[in-house]
C-alpha positions as CSV (number, residue, x, y, z in Angstrom):
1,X,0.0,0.0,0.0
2,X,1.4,3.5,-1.4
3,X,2.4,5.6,1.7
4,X,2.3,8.6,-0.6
5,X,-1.8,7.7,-1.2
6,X,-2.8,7.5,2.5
7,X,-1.2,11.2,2.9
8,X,-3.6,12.5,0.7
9,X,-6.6,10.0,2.0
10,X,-5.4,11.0,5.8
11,X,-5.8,14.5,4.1
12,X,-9.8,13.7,2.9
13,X,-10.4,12.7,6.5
14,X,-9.1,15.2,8.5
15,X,-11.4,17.8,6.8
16,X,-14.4,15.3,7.2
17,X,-13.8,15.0,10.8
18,X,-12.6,18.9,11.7
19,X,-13.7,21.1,9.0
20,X,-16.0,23.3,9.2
21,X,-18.8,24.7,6.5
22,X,-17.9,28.2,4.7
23,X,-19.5,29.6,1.7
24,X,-17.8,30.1,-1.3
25,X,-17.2,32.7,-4.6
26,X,-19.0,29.4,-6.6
27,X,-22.2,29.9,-4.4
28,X,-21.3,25.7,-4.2
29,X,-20.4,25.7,-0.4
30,X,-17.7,23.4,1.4
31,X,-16.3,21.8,4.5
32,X,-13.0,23.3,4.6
33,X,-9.7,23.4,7.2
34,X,-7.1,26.1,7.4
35,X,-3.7,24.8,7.1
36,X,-2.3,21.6,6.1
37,X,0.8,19.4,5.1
38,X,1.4,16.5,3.2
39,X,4.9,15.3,2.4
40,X,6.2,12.9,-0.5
41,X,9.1,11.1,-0.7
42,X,9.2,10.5,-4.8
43,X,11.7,7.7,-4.3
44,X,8.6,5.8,-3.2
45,X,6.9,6.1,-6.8
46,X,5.2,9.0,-8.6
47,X,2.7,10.5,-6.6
48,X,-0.2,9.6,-9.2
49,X,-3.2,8.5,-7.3
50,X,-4.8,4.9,-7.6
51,X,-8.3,5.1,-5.9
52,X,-9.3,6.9,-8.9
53,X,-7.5,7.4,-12.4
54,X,-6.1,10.6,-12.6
55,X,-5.5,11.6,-16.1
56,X,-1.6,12.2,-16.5
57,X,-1.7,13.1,-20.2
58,X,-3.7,16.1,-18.6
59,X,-1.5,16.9,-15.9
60,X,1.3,16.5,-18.0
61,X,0.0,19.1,-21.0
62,X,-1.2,21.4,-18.7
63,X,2.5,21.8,-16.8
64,X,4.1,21.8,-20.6
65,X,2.2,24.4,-21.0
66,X,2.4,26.6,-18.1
67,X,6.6,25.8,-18.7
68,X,6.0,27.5,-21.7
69,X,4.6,30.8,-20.2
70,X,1.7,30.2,-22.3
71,X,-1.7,32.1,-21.4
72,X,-4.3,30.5,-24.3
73,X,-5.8,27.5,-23.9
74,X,-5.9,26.7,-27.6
75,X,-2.4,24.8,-26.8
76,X,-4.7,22.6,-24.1
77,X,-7.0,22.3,-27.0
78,X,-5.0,21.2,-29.0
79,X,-3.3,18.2,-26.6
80,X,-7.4,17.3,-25.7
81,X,-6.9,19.1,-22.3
82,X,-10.7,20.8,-21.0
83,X,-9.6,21.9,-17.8
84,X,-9.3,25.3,-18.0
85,X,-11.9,25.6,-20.8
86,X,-14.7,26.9,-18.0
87,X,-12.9,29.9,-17.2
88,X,-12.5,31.2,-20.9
89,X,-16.2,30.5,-21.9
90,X,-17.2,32.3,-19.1
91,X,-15.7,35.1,-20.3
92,X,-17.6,34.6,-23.8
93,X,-20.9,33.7,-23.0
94,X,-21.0,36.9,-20.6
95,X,-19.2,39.2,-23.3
96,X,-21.2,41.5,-26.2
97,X,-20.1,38.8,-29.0
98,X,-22.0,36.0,-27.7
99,X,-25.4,35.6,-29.2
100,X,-26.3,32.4,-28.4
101,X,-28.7,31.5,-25.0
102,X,-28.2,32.6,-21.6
103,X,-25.2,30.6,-19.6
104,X,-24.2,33.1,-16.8
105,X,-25.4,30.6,-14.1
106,X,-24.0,27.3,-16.6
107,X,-22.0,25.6,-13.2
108,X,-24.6,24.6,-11.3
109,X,-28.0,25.0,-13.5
110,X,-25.8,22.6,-16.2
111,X,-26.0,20.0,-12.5
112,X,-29.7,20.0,-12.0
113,X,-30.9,20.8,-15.5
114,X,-31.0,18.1,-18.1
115,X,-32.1,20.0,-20.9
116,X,-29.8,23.2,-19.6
117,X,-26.6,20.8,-19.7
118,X,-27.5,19.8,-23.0
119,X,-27.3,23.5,-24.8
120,X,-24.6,24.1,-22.3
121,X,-22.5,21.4,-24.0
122,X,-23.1,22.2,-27.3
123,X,-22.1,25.9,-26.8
124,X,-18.9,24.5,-25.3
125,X,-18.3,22.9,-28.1
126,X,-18.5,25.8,-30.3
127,X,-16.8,27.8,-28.5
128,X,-14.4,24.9,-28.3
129,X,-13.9,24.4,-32.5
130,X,-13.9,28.4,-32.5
131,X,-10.6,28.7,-30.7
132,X,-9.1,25.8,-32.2
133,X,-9.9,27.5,-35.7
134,X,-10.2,30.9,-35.3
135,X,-7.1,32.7,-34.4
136,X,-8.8,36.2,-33.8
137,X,-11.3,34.2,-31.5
138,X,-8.6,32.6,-29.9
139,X,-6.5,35.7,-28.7
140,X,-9.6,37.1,-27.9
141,X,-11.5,34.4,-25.5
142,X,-8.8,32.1,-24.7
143,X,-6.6,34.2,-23.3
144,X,-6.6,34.0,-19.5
145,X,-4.9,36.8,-18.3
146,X,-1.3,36.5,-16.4
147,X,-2.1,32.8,-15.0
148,X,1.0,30.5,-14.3
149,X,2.6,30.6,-17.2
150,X,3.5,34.1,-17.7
151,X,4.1,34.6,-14.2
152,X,7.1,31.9,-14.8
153,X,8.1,33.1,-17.5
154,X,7.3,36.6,-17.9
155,X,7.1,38.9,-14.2
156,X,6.4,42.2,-15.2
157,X,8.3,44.5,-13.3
158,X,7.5,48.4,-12.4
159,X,10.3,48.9,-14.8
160,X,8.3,47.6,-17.7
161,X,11.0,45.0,-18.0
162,X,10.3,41.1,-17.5
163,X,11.8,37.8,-15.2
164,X,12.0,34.6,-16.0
165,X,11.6,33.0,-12.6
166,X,11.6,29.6,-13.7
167,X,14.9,30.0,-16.0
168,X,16.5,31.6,-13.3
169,X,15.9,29.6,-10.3
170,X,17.0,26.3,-12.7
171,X,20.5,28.2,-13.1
172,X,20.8,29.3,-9.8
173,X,20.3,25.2,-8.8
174,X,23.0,24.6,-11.1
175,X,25.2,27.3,-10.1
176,X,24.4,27.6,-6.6
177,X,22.7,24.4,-5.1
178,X,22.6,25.5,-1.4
179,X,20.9,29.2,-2.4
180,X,17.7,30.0,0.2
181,X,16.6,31.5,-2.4
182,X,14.9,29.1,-5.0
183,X,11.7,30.5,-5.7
184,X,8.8,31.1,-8.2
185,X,6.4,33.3,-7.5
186,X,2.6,33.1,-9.2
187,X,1.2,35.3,-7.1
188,X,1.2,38.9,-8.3
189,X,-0.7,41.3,-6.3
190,X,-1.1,43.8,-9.0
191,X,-2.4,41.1,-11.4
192,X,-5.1,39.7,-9.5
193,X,-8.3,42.1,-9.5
194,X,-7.2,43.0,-13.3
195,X,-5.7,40.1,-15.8
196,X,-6.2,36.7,-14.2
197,X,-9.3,34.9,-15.1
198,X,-8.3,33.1,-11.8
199,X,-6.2,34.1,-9.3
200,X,-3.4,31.4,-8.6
201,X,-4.3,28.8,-6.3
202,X,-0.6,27.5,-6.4
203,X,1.0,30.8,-5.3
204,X,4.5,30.0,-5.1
205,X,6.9,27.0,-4.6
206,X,10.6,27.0,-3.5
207,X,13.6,24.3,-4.4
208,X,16.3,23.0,-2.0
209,X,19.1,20.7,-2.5
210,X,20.5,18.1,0.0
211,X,22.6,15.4,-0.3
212,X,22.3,14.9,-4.5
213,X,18.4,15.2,-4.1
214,X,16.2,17.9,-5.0
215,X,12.8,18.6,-2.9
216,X,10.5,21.2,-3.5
217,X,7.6,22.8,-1.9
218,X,4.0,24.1,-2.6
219,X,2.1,26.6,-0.8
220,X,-1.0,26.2,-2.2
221,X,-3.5,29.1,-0.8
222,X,-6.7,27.7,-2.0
223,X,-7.5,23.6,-2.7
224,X,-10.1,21.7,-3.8
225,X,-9.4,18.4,-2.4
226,X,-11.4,16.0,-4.5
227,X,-11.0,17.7,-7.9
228,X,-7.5,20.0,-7.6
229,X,-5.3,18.4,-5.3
230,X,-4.6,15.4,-7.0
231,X,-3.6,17.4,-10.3
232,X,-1.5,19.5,-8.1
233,X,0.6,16.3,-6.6
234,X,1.1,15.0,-9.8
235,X,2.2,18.2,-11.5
236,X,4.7,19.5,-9.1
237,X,5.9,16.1,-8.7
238,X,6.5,16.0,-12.5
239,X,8.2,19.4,-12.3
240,X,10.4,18.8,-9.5
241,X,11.4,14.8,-11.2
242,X,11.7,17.2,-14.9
243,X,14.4,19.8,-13.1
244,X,16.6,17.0,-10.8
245,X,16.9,15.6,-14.5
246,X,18.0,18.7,-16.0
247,X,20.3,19.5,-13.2
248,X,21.8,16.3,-12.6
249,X,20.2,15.2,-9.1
250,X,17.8,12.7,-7.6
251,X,14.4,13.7,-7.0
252,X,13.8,13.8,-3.3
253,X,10.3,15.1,-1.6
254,X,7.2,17.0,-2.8
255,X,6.4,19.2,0.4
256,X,2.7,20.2,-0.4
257,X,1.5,22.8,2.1
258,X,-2.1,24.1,1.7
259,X,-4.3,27.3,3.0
260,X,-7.7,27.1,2.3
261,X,-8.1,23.2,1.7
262,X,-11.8,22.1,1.1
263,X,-14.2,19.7,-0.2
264,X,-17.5,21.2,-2.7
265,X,-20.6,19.8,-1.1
266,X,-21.3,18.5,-4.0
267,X,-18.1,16.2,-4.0
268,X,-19.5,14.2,-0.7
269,X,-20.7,11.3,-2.8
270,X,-17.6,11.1,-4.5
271,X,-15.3,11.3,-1.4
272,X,-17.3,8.6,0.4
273,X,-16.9,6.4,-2.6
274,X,-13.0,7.2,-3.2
275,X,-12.3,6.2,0.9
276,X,-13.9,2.8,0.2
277,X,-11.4,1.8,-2.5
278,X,-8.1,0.0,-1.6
279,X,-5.4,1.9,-3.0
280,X,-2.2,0.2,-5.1
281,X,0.7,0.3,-6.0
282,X,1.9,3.8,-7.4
283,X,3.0,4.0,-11.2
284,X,6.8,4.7,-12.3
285,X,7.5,8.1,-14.3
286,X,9.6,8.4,-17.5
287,X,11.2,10.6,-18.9
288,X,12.5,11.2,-22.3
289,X,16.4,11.1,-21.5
290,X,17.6,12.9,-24.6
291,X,15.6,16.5,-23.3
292,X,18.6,17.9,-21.1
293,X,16.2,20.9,-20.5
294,X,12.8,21.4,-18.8
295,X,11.8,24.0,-21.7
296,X,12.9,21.1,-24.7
297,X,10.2,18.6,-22.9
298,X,6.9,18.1,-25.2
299,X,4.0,16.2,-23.6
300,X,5.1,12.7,-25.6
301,X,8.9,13.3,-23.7
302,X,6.8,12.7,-20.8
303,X,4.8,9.2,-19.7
304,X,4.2,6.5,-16.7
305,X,4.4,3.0,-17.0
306,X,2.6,0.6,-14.3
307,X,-0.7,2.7,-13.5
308,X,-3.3,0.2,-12.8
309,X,-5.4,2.7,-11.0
310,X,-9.4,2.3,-9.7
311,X,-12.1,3.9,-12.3
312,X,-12.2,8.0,-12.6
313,X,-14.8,9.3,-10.4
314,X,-16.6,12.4,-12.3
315,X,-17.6,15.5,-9.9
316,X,-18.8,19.1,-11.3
317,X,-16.3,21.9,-11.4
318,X,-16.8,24.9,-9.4
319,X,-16.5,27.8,-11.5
């Protein structure tokens, strides 16, 4: 039985036993705890859960993508990746060029309303086929604003210039393994009430170097435990195992520290059925050996082998 798993199942049950209900920007409502860790030692396995499949050709797009310091999700779109797609219709169906029915309450009405879900899925995929094909449409609605990737990539500073946090912090690991100093930033203050469609849950995460192995840690100000979480273990798990291999270490521990970590009331079914699965053993990760550089990988560089994980359990996204 994974160790690794039963930190993030421990995690499930300490908000069902302590937690305590709060509303929420979605209108959804939660049971949620203030300030949590989970550590993971990756020598154990890669951190990608078995008591439901969790998708890694998804996790594995999305963090190409963010490595990029790309904004648009037509390069999700374009690896089959939906998981940002809610955010950027939002911003359509609620915009003067939109013409089609009303969606400005699609999260939940789409969960109780047959008939509502059905012209909500259809719009989707329109809007869907529209950026894929239309490049004006594209740069227009699936453009999320300063979201991960830029802030990686591209920090704007009051000098106009820009940083490339995640270029810099690789050297510095190269050039000065023991630095205090090995940090990327998402969270610009600036940034958030203006050009985010979503402010970053994952706000920043730091690297340190011991003994030939390289750990890194997440502060995470805002998690959704049944839904997010998972995707955010695997991802920074993948990014730390893609710069050891770059920099010529070991991978050592994901440190995954969390703020605001809840579950959506309407994820209780779900939970109860994930805590009554066995979990197994976790999957191996592979990399491409010939990349030498985090920014060469492309999402086939990157795969597991051994995944023999319990069914996916669907849940509704909060928007």
């Amino acid at each position: 039985m994974s160790k690794s798993e039963q930190t993030y199942l421990e995690l499930i049950r300490h908000v069902m036993r302590s937690g305590t209900r709060k509303e929420d920007r979605t209108g959804t409502g939660t049971i949620s705890t203030f300030g949590y860790q989970m550590r993971f030692d990756l020598s154990e396995g890669f951190p990608l859960l078995t008591t439901k499949r969790v998708p890694f050709r998804l996790v594995a797009s999305e963090l190409i993508w963010f490595i990029k310091g790309d904004s648009n999700i037509r390069f999700l779109l374009q690896h089959h990746n939906n998981i940002w797609n809610e955010w950027a219709f939002k911003k359509w169906v609620e915009s003067p060029s939109y013409s089609g029915p009303d969606m400005t309450e699609f999260g939940l009405r789409a969960q109780r309303d047959g008939a509502f879900a059905a012209e909500y899925e259809k719009q989707m995929e329109l809007f869907k086929q529209q950026i894929l094909n239309d490049d004006g449409f594209a740069a227009e609605f699936g453009e999320l604003g300063n979201v991960y990737g830029k802030q990686w990539r591209e920090w704007k500073t009051s000098r106009g210039e820009t940083i490339d946090q995640l270029k810099d912090v690789v050297d510095t690991i190269k050039r000065n393994p023991d630095s205090r100093r090995l940090i990327v930033s998402a969270w610009n203050p600036e940034d958030v009430p203006t050009n985010m469609a979503l402010p970053p849950c994952h706000t920043m995460f730091q690297f340190y170097v011991s003994e030939g192995k390289l750990s890194c840690q997440l502060y995470q100000r805002s998690g959704d435990i049944f839904l997010g979480i998972p995707f955010n273990i695997a991802s920074y798990a993948l990014l730390t195992h893609m710069v050891a291999h770059e920099c010529g270490l070991q991978a050592g521990d994901f440190v995954h520290t969390l703020g605001d970590a809840h579950i959506y009331l309407n994820h209780l079914e779900q939970i109860e059925e994930q805590l009554g699965r066995e979990p197994k053993a976790l999957p191996k990760l592979v990399l491409n050996a010939d990349k030498k550089s985090i920014f060469d990988f492309e999402v086939a560089d990157l795969s597991v082998e051994q995944y023999d994980p319990h069914p996916a359990i669907k849940a509704p996204v909060a928007v």
